[in-house]
C-alpha positions in Angstrom: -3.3 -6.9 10.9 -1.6 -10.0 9.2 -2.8 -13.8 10.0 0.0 -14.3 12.0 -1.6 -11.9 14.0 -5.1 -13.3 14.5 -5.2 -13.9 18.4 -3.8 -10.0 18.8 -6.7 -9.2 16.1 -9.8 -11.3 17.6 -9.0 -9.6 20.8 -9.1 -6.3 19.8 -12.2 -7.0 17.4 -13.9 -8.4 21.1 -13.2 -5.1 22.7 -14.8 -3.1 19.8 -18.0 -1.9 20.8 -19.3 -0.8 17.0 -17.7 -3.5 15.6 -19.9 -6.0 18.2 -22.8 -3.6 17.3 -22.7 -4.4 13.8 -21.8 -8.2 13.7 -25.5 -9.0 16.6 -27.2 -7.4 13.2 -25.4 -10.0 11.3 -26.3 -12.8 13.8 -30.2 -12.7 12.5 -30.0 -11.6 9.3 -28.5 -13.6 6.1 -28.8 -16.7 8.1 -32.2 -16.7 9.3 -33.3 -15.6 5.2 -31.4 -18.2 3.7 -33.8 -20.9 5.7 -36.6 -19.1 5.0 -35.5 -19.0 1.2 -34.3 -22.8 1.2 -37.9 -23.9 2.7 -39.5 -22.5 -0.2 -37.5 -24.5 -2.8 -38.6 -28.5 -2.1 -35.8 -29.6 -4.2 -33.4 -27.4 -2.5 -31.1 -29.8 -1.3 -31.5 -32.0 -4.3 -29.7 -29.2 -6.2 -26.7 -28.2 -3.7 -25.7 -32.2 -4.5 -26.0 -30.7 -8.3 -24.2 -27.8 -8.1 -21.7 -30.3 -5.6 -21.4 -32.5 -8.5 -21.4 -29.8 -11.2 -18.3 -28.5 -9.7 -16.4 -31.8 -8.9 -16.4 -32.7 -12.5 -15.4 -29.5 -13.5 -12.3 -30.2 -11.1 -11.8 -33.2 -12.6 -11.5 -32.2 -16.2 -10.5 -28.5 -15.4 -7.7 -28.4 -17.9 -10.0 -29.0 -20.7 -12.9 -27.0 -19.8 -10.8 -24.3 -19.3 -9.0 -24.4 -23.0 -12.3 -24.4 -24.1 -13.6 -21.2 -22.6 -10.3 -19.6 -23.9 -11.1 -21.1 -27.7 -14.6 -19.4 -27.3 -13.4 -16.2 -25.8 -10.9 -15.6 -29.0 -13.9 -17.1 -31.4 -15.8 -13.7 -29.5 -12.8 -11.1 -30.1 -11.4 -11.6 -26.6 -8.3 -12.2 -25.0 -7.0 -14.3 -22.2 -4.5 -14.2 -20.2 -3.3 -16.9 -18.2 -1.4 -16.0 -14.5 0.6 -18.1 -12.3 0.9 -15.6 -9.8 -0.7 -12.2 -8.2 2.2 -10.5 -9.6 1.8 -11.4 -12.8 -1.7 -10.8 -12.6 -1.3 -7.1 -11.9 1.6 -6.5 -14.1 -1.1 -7.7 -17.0 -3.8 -5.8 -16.0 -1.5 -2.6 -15.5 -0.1 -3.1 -19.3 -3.5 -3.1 -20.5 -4.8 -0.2 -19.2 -1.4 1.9 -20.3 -2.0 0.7 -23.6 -5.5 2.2 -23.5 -3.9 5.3 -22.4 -6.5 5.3 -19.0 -6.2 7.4 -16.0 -9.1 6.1 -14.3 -10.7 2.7 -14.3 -14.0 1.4 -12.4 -14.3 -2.0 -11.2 -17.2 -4.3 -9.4 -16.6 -6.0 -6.2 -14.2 -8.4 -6.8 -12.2 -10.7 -4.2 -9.8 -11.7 -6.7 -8.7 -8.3 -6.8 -8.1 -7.9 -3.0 -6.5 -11.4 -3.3 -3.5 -9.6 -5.5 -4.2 -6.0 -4.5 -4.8 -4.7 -7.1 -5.8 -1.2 -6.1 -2.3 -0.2 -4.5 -1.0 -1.4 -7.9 -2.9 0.9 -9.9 -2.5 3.8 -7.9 1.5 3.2 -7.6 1.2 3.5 -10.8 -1.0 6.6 -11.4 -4.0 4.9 -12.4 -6.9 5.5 -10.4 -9.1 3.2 -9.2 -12.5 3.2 -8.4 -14.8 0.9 -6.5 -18.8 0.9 -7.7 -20.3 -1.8 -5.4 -21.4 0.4 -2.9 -19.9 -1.4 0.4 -16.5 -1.3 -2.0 -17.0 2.2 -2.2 -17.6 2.4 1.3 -14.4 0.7 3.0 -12.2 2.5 -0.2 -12.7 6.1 1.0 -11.8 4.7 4.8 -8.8 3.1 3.9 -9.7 -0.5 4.9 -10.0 -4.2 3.6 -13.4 -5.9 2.7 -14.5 -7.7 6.2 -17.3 -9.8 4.8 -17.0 -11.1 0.7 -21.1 -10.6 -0.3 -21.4 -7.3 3.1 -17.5 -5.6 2.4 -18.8 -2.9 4.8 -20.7 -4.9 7.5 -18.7 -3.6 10.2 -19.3 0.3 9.4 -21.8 1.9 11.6 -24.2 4.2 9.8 -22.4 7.3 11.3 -18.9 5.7 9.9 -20.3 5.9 6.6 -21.5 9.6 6.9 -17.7 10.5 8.3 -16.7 8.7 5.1 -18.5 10.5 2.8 -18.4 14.3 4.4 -14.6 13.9 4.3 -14.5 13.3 0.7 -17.4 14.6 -0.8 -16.2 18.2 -0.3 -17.8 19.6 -3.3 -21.1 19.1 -1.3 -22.7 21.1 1.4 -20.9 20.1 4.6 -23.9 20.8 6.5 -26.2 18.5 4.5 -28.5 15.8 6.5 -26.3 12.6 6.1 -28.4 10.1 9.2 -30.8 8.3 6.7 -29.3 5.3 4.4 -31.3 6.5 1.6 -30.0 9.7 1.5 -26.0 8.2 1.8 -27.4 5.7 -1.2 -28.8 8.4 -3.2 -25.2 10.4 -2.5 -23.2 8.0 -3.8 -24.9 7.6 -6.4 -24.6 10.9 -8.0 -20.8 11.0 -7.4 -20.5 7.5 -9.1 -22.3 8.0 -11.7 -20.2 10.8 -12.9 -17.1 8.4 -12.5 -18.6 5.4 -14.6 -18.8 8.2 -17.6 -15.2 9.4 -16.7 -13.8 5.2 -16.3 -11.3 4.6 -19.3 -11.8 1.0 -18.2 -13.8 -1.5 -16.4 -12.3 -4.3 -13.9 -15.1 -6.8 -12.6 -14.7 -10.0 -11.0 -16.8 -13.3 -12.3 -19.1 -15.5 -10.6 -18.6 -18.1 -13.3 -17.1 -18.8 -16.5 -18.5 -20.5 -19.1 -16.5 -23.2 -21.4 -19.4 -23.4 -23.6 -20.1 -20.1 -24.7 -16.7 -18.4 -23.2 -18.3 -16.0 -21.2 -17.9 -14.2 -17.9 -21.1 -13.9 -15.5 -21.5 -11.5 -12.7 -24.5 -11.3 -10.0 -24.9 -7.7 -8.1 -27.9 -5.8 -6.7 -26.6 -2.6 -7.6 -25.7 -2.7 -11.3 -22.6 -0.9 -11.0 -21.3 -4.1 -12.7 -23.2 -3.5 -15.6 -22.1 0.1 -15.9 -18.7 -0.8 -15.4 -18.1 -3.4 -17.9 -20.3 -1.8 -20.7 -19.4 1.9 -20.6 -15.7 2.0 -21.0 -13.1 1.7 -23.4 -12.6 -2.1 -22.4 -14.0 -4.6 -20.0 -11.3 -6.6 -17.8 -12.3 -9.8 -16.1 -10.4 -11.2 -13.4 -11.3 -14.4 -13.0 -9.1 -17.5 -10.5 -9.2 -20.9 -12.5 -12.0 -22.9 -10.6 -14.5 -19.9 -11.9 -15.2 -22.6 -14.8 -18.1 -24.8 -15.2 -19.4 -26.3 -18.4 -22.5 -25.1 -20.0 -24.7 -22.7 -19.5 -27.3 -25.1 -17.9 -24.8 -25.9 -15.4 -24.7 -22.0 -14.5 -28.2 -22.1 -14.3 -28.7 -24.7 -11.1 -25.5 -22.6 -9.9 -27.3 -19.7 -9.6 -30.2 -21.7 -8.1 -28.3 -22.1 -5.2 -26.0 -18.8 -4.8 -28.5 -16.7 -4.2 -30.7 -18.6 -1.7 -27.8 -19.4 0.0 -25.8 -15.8 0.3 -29.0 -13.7 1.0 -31.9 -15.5 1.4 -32.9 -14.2 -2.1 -34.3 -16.5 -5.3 -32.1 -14.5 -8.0 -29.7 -11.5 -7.5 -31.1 -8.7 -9.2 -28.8 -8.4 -11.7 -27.4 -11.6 -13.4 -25.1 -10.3 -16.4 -23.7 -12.5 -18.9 -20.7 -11.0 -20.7 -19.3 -12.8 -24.2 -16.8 -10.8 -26.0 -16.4 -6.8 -27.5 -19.5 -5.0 -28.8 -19.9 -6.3 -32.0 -20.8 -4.2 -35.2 -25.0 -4.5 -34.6 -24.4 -3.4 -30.8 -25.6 -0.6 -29.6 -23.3 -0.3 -26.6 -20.3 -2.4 -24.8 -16.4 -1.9 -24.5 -14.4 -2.1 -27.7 -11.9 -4.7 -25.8 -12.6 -7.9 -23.4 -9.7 -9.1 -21.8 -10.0 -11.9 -19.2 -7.1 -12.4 -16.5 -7.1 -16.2 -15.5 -5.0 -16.4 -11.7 -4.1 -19.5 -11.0 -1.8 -18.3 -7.4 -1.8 -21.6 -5.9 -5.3 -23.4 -6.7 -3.4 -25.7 -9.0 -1.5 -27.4 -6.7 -4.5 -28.0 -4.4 -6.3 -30.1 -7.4 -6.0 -33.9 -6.5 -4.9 -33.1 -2.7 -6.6 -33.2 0.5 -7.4 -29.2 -0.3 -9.3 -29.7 -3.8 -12.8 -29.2 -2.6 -12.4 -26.3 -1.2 -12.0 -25.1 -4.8 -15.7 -25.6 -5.1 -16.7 -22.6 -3.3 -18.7 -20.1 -4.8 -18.2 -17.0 -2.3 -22.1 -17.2 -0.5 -20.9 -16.5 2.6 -23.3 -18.6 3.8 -20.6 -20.3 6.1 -19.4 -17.1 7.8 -23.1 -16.0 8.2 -23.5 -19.1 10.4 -20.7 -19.2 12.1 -20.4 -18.7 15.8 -16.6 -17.5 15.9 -17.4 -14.8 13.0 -20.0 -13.6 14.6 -17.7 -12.9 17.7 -14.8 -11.0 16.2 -16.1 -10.4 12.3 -13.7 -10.3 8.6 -10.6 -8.3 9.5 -9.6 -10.3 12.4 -8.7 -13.0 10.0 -6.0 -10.9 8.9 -6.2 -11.7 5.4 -8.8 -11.0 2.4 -11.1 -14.6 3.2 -12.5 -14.5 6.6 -14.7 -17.5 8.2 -14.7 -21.0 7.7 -13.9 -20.9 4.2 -11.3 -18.6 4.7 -9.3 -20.6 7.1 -9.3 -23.3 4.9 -8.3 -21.5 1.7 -6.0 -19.2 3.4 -3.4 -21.5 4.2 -3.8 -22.8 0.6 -2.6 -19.6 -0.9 0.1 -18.3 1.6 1.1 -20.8 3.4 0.6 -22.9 6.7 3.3 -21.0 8.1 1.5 -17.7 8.1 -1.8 -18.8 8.6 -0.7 -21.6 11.4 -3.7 -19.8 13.8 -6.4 -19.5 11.8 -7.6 -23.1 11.4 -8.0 -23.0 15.0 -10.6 -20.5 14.4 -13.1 -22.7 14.7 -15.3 -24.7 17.2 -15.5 -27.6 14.9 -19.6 -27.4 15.4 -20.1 -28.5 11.7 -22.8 -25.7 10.6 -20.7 -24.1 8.2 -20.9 -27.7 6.2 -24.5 -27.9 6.7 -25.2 -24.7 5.1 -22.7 -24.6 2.5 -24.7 -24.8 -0.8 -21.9 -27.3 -2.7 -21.2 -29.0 0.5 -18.0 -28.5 1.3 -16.5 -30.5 4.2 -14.6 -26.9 5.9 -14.4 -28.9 9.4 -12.6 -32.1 8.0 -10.1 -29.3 6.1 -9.6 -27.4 9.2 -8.5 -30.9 11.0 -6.2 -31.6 8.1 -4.3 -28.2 8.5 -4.1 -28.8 12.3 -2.2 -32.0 11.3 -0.3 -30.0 9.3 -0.1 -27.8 11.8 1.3 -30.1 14.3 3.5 -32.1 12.2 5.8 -29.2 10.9 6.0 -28.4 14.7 4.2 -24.5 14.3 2.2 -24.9 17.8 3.7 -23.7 21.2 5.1 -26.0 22.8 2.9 -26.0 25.6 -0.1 -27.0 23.2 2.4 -29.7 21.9 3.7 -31.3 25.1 0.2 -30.9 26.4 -1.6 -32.8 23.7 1.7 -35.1 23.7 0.8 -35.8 27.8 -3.0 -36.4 26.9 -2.7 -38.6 24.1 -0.3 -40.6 26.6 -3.2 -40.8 29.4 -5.9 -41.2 27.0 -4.5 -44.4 25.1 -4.3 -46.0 28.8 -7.8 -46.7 29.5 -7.3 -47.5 33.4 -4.5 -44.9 34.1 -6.8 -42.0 32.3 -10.4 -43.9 34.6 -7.4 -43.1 37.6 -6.3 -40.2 36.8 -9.8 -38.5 35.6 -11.8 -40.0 39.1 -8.9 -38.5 41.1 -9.0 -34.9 39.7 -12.6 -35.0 39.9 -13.2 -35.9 43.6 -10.6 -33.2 44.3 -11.6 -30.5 42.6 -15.3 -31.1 43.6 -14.0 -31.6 47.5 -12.0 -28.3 46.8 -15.0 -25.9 45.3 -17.9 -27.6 46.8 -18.5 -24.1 49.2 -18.4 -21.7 46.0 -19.5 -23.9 43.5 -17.4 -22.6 41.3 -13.3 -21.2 40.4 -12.1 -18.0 39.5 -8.9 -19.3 38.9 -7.5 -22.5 38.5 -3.7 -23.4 37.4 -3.3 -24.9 33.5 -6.6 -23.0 33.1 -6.2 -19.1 32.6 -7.7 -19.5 29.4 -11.0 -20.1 30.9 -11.0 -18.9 34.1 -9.7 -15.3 32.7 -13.0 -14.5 31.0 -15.6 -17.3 33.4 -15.6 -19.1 36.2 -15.1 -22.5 36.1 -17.7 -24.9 37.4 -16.8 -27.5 40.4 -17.4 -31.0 39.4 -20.7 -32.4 40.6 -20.7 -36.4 41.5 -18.2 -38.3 39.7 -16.7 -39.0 35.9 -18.8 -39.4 32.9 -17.1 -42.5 33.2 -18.3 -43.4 36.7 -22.0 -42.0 36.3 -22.3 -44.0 32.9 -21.0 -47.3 35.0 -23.6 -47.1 37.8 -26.3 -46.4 35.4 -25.4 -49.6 33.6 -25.4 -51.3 36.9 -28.6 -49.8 38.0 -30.4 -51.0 34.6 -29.1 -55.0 34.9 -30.0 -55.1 38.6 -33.5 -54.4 37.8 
């Protein structure tokens, strides 16, 4: 796939009739429960400019906060380690687990971990891993990449999951009813939880950190996180830096706001808070807590044009509102972040260069800002890596020269009134029979997928001048 790749991707995820299947689900579902669930909370909008604060003063003062969560995680028997890059991130967490002599380690849906790829690591390396969330689990047994980062398996059609499952749970009768969701649920299930017993250790991501207490906090609806962190030999975190926030009352109005926003739900159904080993009066937990601290890029985005996108808290609420995800879903993006957010922080991480297409993903209608729950300004972003875009000379040339010959015309008021009046009288002279064109020169772009409309009457311009002159003349 590859972001390069995103017009070639978008095209094909057009002409895919389950994927299109699958995303009209999407198009009334998360979005249309998040309203519902923000109408119910008066103060709701009082508390995104909370959380929005919350997080910019984190930002601000993220070198210290950060120190202190290590302090308190090594207070708790933990460990840190701190990662400048993916590589070293998986190089860390692959020494850990050889020093715990572990074959086979279960994690909880982390992005982090498809950010550095994680899984490809381990198993180069004869460690197998195993994914618990059960959309992880999902879109691991088919090979693929997470299209969605709350739904990884939003694009797999109930009989893609039972292909999945009869082609790797051989140990099960092949002719076994496999066409109800419960059944598939209750399935994986059993096989899992024979894995979580056989885990050596457990990988989970974090929703937060917290400098106060130096712990790690994860929100499922499953529980596999639970399982995985506490049943093992040792619980890895893997955690980027802007995870952070202060005090555990700060993670509190976060949470206020993550759930509503992601599902339409007041809390996840399981909120864990993780802070350290089992201790000597525990009954359970890992004997080891080891959190992996990636940095891979965010650093440099603090005090630049790109450092509130490091507010996000992975809702989805943007791509759940979002007209051009809703057309061609996750892995046309070609990368692990899909939607608005994703074409923002994509370039971040691997470069402009790369990702030169995918700020274009977007029609610029704002609603991903609206709904974002720590108000995020993804539009304004997307315009700054289009000037980015355009100043390191990535776009065709056509696109260049093109916008080069309308900024000409359009910073000449009476040449552009001309020009525009000209066009417009011949184009509606030219289609007045039809009403409309199936083609039209400069215009494949349109015309290849609609017809375009013949002008009606005169410019904007013009219509806008005789209603002026209408209104004084009365």
């Amino acid at each position: 796939m590859g972001a390069a790749n995103f017009k070639e991707n978008a095209h094909k995820a057009m002409h895919d009739s389950d994927l299109q299947s699958e995303l009209r689900k999407l198009a009334g579902g998360f979005s249309q429960a998040r309203v519902r669930a923000a109408a119910d909370v008066p103060e709701f909008d009082a508390l995104r400019d909370a959380a929005r604060d919350i997080k910019n003063h984190t930002l601000e003062h993220i070198d210290y906060y950060l120190e202190r969560f290590e302090r308190k995680v090594i207070e708790n028997g933990g460990k840190v380690h701190w990662c400048r890059t993916a590589e070293e991130a998986r190089e860390t967490i692959l020494g850990l687990c050889r020093d715990l002599g572990a074959k086979t380690v279960t994690k909880g849906k982390s992005m982090i971990a498809e950010e550095i790829m994680l899984n490809d690591h381990l198993e180069k390396n004869g460690i197998e891993p195993v994914e618990t969330d059960l959309g992880e689990y999902i879109i691991q047994l088919r090979h693929e990449t997470p299209s969605h980062i709350i739904a990884p398996a939003i694009h797999v059609t109930t009989e893609g999951v039972a292909k999945a499952f009869r082609e790797h749970h051989k140990d099960l009768d092949a002719d076994r009813p496999l066409t109800e969701p419960r059944a598939m649920l209750a399935e994986a299930r059993t096989i899992l939880r024979r894995r979580f017993l056989e885990a050596d250790v457990g990988i989970t991501g974090a929703n937060f950190l917290i400098a106060e207490t130096g712990s790690s906090v994860i929100v499922t609806n499953e529980g596999n996180g639970d399982l995985t962190q506490t049943l093992p030999k040792a619980h890895i975190v893997l955690a980027s830096l802007e995870k952070v926030v202060p005090t555990l009352e700060d993670l509190s109005t976060m949470l206020r706001v993550l759930a509503r926003s992601a599902t339409g739900q007041e809390m996840s159904v399981y909120t864990t808070v993780s802070t350290g080993p089992r201790r000597a009066e525990d009954l359970d937990g890992p004997g080891e807590y080891h959190v992996v601290l990636l940095d891979n890029g965010r650093s440099a985005m603090i005090g630049g044009e790109f450092q509130d996108m490091l507010r996000c808290i992975r809702c989805g609420a943007c791509m759940n509102n979002c007209p051009v995800y809703h057309q061609i879903g996750g892995h046309a993006y070609g990368w692990v972040y899909p939607g608005p957010m994703g074409v923002v922080l994509t370039p971040a991480l691997i470069g402009i260069d790369e990702a030169k297409l995918l700020p274009n993903a977007s029609t610029l209608c704002g609603k991903c800002e609206e709904v974002c729950p720590v108000r995020i300004p993804l539009p304004k972003m997307m315009r700054h890596w289009r000037e980015r875009e355009f100043e390191r000379h990535l776009e065709p040339n056509t696109a260049r020269y093109g916008l080069k010959a309308w900024t000409w015309l359009a910073t000449r008021p009476r040449l552009y009134r001309m020009a525009t009046a000209v066009a417009v009288g011949f184009l509606g002279g030219l289609g007045r029979r039809a009403g409309r064109f199936r083609t039209l020169p400069f215009a494949g772009g349109w015309t290849s997928v609609r017809d375009m409309p013949a002008p009606e009457g005169g410019t904007f311009q013009q219509q806008w001048a005789a209603r002026q002159r209408k209104a004084r003349a009365r």
